[in-house]
N, CA, C and O of each residue as an XYZ file, in Angstrom:
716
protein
N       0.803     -1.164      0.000
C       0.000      0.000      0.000
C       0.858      1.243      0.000
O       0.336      2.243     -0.493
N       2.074      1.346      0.466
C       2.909      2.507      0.646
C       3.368      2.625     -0.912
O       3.476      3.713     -1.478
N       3.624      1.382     -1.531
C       3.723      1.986     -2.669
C       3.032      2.244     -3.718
O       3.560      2.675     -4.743
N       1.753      2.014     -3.605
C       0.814      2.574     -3.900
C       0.656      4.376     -3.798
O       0.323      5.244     -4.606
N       1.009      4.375     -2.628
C       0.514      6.111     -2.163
C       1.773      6.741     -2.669
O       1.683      7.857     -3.182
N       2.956      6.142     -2.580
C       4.018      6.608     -3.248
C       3.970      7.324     -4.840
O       4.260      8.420     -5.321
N       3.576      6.379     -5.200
C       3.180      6.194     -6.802
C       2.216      7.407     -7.252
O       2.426      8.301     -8.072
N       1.128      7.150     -6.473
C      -0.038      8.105     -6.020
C       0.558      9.682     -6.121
O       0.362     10.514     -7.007
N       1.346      9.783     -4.902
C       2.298     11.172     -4.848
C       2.874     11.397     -5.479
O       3.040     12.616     -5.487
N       3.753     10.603     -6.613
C       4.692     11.120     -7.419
C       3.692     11.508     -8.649
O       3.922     12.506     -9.332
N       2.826     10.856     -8.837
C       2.224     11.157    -10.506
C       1.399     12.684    -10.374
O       1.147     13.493    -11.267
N       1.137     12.731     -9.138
C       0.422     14.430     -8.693
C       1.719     15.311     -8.653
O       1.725     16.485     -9.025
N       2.776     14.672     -8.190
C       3.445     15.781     -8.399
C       4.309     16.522     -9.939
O       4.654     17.666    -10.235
N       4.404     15.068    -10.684
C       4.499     15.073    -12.255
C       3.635     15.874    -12.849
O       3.896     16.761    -13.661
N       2.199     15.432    -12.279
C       1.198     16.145    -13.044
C       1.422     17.815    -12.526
O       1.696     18.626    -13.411
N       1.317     18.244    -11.262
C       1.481     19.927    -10.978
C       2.749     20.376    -11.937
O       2.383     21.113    -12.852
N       3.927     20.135    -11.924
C       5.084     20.614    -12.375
C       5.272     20.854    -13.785
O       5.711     21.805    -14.430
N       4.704     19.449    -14.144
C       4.338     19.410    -15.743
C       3.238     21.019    -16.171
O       3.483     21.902    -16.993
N       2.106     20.879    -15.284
C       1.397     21.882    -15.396
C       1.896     23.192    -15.675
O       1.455     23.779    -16.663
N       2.865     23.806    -14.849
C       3.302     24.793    -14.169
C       4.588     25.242    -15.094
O       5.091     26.349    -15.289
N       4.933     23.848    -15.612
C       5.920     24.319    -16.888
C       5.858     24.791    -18.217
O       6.776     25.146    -18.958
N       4.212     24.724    -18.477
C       3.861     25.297    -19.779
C       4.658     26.785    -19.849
O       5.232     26.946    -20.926
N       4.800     27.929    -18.870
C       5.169     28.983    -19.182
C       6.033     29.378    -18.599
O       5.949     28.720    -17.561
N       7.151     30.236    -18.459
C       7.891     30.777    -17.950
C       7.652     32.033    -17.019
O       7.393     33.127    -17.519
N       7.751     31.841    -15.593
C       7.035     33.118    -14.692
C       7.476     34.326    -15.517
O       6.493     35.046    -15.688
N       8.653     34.870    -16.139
C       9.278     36.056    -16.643
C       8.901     35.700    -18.059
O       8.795     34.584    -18.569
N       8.692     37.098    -18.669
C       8.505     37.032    -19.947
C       9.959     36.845    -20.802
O      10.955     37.554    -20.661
N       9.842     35.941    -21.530
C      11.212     36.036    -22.549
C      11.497     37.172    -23.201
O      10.637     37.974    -22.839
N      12.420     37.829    -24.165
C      13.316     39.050    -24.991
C      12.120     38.773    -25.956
O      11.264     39.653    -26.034
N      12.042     38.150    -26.363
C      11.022     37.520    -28.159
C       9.962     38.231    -27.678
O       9.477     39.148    -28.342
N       9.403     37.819    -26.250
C       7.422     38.350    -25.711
C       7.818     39.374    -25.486
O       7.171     39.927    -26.376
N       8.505     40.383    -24.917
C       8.527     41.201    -24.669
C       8.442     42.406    -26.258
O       7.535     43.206    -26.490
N       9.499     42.190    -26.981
C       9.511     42.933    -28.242
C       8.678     42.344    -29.113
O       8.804     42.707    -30.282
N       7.580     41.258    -28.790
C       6.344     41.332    -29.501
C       5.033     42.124    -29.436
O       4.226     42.486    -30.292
N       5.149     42.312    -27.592
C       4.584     43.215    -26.943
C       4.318     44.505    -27.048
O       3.229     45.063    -27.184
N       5.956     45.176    -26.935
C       6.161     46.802    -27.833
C       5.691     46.899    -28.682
O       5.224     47.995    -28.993
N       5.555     45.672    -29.593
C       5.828     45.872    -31.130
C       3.751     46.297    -31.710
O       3.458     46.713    -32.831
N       2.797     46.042    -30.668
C       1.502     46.145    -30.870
C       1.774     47.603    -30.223
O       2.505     47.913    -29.282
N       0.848     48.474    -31.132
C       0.735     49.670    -31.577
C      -0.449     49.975    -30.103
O      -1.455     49.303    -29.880
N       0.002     51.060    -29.341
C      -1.116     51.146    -28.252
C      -1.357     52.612    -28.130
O      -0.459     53.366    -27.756
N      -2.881     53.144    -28.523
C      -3.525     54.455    -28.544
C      -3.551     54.578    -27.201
O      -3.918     53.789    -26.331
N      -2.983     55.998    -27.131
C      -3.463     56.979    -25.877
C      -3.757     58.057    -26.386
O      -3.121     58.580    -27.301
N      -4.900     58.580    -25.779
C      -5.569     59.907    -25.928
C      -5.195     60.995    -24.962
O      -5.462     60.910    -23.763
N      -4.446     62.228    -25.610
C      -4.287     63.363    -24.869
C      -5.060     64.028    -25.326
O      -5.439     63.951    -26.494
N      -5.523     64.965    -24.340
C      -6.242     65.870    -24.674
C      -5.370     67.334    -25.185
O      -4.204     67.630    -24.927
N      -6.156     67.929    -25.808
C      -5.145     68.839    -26.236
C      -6.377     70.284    -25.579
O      -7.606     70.224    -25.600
N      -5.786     71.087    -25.220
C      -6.079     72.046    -24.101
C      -6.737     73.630    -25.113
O      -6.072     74.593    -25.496
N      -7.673     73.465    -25.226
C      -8.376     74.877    -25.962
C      -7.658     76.524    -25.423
O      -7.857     77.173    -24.396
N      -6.669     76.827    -26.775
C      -6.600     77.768    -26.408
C      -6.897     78.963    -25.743
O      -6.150     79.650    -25.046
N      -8.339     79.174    -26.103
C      -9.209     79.890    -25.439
C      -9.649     79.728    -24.051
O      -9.837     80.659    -23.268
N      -9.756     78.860    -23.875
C     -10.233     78.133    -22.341
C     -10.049     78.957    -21.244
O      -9.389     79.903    -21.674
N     -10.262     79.121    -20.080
C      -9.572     80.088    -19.048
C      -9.093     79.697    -18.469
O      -8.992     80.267    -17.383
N      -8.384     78.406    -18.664
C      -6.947     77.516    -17.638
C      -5.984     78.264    -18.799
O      -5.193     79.082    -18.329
N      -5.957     78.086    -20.233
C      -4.805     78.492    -21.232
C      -4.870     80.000    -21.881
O      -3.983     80.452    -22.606
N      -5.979     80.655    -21.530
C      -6.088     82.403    -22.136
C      -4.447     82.700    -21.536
O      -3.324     82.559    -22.021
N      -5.009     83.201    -20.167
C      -3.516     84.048    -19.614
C      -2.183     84.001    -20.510
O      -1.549     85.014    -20.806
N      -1.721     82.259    -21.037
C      -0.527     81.897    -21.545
C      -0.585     82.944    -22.745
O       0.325     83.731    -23.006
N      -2.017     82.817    -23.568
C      -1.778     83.138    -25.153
C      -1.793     84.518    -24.977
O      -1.225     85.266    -25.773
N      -2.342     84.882    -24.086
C      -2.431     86.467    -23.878
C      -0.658     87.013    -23.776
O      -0.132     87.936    -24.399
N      -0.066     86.121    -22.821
C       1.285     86.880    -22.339
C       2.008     86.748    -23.773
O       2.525     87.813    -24.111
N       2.137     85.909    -24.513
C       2.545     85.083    -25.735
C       2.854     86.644    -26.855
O       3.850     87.039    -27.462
N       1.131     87.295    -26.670
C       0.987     88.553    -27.422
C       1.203     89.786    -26.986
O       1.451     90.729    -27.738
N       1.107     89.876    -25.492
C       1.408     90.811    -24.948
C       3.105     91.172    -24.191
O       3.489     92.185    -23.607
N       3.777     89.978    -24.484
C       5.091     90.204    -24.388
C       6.158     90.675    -25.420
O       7.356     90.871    -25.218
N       5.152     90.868    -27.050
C       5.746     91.696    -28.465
C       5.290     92.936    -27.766
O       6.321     93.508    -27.411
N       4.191     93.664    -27.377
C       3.490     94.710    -27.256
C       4.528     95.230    -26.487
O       5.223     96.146    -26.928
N       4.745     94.646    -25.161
C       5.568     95.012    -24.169
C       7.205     95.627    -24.718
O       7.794     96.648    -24.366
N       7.658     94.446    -25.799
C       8.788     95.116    -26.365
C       8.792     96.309    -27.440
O       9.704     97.131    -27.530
N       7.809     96.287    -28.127
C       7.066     97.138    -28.926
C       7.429     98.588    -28.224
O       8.324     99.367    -28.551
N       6.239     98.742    -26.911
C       6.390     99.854    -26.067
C       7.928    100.356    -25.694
O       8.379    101.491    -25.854
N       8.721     98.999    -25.063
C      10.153     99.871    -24.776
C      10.978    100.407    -25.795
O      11.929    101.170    -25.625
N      10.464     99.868    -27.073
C      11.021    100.776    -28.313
C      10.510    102.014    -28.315
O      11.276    102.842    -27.822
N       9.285    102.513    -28.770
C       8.568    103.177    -28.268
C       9.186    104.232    -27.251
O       9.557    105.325    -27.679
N       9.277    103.964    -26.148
C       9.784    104.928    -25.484
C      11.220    105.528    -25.533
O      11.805    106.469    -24.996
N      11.421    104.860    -26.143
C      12.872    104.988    -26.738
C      12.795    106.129    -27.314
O      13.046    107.222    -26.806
N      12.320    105.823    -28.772
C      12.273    106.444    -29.793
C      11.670    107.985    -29.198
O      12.023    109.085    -29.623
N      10.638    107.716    -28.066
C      10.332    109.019    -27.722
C      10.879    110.486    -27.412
O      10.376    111.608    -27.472
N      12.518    109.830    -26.944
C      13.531    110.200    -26.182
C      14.621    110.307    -27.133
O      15.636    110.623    -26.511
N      14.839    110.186    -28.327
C      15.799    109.962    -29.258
C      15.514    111.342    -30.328
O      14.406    111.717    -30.712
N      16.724    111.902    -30.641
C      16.594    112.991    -31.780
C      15.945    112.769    -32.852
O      15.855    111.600    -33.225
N      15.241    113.970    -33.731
C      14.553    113.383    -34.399
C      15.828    112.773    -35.959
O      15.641    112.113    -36.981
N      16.956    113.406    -35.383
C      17.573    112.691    -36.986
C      18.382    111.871    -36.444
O      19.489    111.773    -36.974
N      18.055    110.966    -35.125
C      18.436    109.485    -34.764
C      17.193    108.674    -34.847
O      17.407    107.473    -34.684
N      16.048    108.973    -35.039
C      15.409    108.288    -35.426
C      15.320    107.043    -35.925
O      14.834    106.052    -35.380
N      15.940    107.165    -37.262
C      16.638    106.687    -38.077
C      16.896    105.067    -37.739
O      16.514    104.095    -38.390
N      17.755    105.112    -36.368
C      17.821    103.800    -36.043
C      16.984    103.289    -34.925
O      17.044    102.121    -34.539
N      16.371    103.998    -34.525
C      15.100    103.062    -33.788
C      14.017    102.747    -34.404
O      13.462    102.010    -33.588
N      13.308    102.822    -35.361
C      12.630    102.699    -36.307
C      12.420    100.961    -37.104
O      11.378    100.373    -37.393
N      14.183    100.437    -37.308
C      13.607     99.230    -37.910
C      13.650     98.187    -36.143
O      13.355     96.992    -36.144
N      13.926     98.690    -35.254
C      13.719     97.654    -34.644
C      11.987     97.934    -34.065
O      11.426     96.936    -33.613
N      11.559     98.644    -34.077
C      10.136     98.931    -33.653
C       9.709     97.984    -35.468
O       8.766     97.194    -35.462
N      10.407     98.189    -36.642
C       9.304     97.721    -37.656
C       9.623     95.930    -37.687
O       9.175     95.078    -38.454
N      10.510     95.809    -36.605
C      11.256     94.132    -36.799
C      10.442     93.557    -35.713
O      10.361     92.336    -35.848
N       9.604     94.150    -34.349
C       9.163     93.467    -33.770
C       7.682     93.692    -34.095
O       6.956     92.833    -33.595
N       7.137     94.515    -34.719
C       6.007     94.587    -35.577
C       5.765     93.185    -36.583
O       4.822     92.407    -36.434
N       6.549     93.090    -37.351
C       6.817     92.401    -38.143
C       6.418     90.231    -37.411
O       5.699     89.346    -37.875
N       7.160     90.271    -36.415
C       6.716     89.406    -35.322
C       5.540     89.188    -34.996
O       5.050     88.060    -35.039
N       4.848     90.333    -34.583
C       3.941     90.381    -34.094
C       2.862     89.937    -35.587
O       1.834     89.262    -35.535
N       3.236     90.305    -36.331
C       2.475     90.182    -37.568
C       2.520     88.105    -38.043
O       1.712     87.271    -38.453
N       3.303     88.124    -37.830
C       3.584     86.480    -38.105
C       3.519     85.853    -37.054
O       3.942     84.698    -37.118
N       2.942     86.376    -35.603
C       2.608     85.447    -34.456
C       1.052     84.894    -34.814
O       0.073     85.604    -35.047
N       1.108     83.472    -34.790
C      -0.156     82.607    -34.501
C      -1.245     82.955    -33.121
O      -1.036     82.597    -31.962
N      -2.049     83.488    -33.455
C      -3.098     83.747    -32.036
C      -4.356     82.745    -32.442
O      -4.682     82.500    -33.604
N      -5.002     82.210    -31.249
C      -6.392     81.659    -31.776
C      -7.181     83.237    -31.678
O      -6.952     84.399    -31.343
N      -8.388     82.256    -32.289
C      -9.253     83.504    -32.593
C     -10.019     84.378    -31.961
O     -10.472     85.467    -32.314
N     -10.139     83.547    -30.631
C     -10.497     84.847    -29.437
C      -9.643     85.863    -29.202
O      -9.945     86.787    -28.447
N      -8.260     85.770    -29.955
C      -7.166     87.292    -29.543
C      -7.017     87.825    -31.046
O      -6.131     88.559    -31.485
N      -8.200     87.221    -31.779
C      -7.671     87.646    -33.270
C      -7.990     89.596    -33.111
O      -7.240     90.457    -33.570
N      -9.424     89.873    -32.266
C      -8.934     91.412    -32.075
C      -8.142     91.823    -31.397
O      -7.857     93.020    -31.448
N      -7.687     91.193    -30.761
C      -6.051     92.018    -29.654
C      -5.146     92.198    -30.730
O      -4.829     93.334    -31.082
N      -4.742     91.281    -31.234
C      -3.574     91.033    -32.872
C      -4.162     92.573    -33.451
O      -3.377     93.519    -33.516
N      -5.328     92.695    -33.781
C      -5.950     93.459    -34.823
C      -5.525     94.907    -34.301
O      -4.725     95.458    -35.057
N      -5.950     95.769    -32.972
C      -5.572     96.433    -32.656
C      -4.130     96.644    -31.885
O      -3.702     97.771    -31.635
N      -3.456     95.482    -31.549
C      -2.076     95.302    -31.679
C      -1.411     96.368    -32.682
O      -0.929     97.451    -32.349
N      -1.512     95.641    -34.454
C      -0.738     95.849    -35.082
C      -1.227     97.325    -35.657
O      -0.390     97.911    -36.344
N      -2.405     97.933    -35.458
C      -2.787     99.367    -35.781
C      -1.790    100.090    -35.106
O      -0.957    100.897    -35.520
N      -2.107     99.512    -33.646
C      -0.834    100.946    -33.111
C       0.201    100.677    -33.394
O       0.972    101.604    -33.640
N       0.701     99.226    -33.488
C       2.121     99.411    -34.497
C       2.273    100.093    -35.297
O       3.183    100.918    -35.220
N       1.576    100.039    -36.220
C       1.385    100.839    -37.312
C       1.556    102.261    -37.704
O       2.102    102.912    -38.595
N       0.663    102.496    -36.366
C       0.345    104.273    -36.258
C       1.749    104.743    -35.682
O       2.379    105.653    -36.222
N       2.165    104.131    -34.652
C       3.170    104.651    -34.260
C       4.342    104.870    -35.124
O       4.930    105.949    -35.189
N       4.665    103.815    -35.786
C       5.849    103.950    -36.736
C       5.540    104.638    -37.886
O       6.598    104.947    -38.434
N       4.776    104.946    -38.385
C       4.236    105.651    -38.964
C       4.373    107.818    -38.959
O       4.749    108.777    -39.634
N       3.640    107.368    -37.449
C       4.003    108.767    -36.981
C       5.576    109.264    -36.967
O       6.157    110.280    -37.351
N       5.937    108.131    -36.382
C       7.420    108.389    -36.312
C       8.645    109.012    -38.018
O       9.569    109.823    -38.071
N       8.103    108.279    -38.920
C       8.203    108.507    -39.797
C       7.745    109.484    -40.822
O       8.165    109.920    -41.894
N       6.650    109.657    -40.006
C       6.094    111.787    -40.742
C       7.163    112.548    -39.934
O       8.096    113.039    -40.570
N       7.124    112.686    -38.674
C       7.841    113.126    -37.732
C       9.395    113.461    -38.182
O       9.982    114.541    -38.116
N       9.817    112.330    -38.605
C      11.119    112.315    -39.609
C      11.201    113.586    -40.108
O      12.027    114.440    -39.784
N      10.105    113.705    -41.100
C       9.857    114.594    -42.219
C       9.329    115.972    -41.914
O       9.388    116.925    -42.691
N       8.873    115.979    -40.857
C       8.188    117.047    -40.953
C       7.701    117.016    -39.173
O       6.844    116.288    -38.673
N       8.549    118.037    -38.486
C       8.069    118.095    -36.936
C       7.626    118.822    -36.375
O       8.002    119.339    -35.323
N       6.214    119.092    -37.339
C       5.439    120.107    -36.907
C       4.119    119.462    -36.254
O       3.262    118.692    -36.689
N       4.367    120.244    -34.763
C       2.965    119.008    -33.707
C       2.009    118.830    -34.512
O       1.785    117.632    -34.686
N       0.865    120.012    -35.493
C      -0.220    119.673    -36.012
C       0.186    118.519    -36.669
O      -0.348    117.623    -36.016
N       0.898    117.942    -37.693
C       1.614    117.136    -38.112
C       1.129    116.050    -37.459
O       0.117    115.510    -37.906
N       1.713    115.588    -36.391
C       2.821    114.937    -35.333
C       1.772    114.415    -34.361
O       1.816    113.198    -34.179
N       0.860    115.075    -33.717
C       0.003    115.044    -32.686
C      -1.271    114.405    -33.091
O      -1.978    114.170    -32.110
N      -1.880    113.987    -34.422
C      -2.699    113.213    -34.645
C      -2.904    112.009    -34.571
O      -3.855    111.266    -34.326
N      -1.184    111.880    -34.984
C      -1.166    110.268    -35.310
C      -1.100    110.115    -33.453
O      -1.818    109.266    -32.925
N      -0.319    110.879    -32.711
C       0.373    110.502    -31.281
C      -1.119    110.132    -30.798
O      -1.218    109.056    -30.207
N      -2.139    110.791    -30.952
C      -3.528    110.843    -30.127
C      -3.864    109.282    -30.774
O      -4.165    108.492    -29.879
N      -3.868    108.885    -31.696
C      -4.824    107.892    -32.680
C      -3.976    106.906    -31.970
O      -4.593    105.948    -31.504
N      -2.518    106.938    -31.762
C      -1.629    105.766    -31.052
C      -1.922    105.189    -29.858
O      -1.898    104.036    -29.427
N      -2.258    106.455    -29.344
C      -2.538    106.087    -27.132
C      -4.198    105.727    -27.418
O      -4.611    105.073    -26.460
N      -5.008    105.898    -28.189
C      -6.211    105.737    -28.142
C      -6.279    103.836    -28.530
O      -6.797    102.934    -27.871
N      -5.451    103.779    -29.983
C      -5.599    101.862    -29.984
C      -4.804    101.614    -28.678
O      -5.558    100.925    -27.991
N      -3.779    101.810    -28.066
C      -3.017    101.287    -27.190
C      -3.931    100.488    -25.806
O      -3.755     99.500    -25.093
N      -5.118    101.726    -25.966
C      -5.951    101.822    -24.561
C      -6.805    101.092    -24.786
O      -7.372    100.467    -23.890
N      -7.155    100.976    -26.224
C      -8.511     99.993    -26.550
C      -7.771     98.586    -26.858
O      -8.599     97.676    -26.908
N      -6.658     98.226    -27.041
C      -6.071     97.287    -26.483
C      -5.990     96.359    -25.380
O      -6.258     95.172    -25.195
N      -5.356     97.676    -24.471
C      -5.315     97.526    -23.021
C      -7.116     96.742    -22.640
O      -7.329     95.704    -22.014
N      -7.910     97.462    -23.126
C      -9.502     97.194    -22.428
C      -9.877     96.138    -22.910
O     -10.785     95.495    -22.385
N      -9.191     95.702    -24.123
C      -9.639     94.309    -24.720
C      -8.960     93.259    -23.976
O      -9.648     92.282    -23.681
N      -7.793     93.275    -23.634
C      -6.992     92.095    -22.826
C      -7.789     92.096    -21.669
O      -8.393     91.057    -21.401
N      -7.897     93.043    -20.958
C      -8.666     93.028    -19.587
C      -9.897     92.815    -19.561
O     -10.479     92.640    -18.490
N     -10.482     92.792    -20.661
C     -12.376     92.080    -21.051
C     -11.835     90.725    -21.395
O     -12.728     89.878    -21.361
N     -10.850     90.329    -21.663
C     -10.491     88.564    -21.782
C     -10.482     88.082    -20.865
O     -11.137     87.109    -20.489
N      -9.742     88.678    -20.352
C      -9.330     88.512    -18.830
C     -10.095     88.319    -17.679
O      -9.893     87.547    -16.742
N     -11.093     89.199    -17.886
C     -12.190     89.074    -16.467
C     -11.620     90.030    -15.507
O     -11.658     89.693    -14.324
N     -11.006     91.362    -15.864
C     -10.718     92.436    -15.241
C     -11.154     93.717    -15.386
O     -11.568     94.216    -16.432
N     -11.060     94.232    -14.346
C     -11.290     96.086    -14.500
C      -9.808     96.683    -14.858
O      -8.768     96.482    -14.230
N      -9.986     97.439    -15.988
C      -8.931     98.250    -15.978
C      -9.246     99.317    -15.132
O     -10.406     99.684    -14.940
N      -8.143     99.894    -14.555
C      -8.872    100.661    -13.738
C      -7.214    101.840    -14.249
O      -6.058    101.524    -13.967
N      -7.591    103.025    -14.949
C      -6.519    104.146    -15.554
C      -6.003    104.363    -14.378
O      -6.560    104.285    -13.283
N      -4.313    104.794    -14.766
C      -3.388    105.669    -13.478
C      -3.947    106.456    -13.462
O      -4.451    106.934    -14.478
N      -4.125    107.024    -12.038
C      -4.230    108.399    -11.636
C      -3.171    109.578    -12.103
O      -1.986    109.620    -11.771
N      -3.694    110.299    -12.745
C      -3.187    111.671    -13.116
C      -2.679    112.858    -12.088
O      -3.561    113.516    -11.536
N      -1.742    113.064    -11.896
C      -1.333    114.432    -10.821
C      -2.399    115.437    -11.477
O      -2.645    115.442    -12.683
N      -2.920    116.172    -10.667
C      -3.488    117.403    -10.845
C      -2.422    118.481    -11.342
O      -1.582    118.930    -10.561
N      -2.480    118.799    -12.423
C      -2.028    120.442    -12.140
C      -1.534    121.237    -10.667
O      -2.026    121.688     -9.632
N      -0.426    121.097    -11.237
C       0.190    121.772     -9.296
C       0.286    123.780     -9.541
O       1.358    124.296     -9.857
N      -0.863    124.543     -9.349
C      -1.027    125.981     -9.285
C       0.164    126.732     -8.313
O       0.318    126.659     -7.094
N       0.884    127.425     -9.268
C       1.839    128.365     -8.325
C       1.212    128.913     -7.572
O       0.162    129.430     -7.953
N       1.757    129.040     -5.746
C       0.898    130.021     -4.900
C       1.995    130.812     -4.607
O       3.120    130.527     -4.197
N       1.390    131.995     -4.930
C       2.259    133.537     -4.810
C       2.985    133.614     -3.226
O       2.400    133.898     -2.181
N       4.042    133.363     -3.353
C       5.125    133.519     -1.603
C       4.596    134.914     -1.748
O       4.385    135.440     -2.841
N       4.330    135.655     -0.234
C       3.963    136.468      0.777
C       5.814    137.499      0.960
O       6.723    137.070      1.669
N       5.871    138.315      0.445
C       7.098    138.862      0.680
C       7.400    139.220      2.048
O       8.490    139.719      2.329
């Protein structure tokens, strides 16, 4: 009878091992780079420009030409008028940028009045050249700060802000010293 149960035990254990050997616990080099080799979709989402998690980005995107725009700009404000001359193409080189920057279409009017006051300004600057007489000179300057501002009010209506204008000093009135 013992060898009976012997017999018994060994063929169960033939049979588990046998079982257990069909596969290898670790995948082989071959399964593995058959594995890679099936093509597997993942879906990213891709993030709406417009959206109000991604505005701010596209906004700074456009408003960081404007920004360089302006320090030309003030430049040029401060510069003779027959040095002009060379502040001029770098105000028309970051224009130019600004002109070939991709915006979605909720900033397609920021772009729009963007590149007017580009426009106007270098523009002015360039009558100004020619001829520096304020009547001249002072139309275009007014038509410049006016897109600048309707600019300004358009980013901040994207935005979900109040612009709210600097305060202006008052006029400071001479008071007559008392001899």
């Amino acid at each position: 009878m013992k060898n009976k149960t012997f017999i018994a035990i060994a063929f169960l254990l033939i049979f588990v091992f046998t079982a257990c050997a069909g596969k290898p616990a670790t995948p082989t080099a071959v399964e593995l780079v058959a594995a890679s080799a099936t093509p597997v979709m993942v879906a990213t989402a891709t993030l709406d420009p417009c959206s109000e998690a991604a505005l701010p980005d596209e906004i700074t995107k456009v408003n960081d030409l404007m920004r360089e725009f302006d320090d030309y700009s003030r430049l040029a404000s401060s510069t003779p008028q027959e040095q002009l001359v060379q502040v001029i193409p770098s105000l028309q080189e970051v224009r130019r940028r600004a002109e070939n920057q991709e915006v979605p279409q909720c900033l397609a009017n920021v772009k729009s009045l963007q590149l007017a006051h580009m426009n106007t300004v270098i523009e002015t600057l360039i009558v100004f050249m020619g001829n520096p007489q304020a009547e001249v000179v002072n139309p275009g300057i007014a038509q410049a700060r006016d897109l600048h501002m309707k600019y300004d009010i358009e980013i901040a209506r994207l935005l979900g802000v109040t612009l709210v204008p600097q305060p202006t000093a008052a006029p400071v009135t001479p008071v007559p010293t008392q001899p």
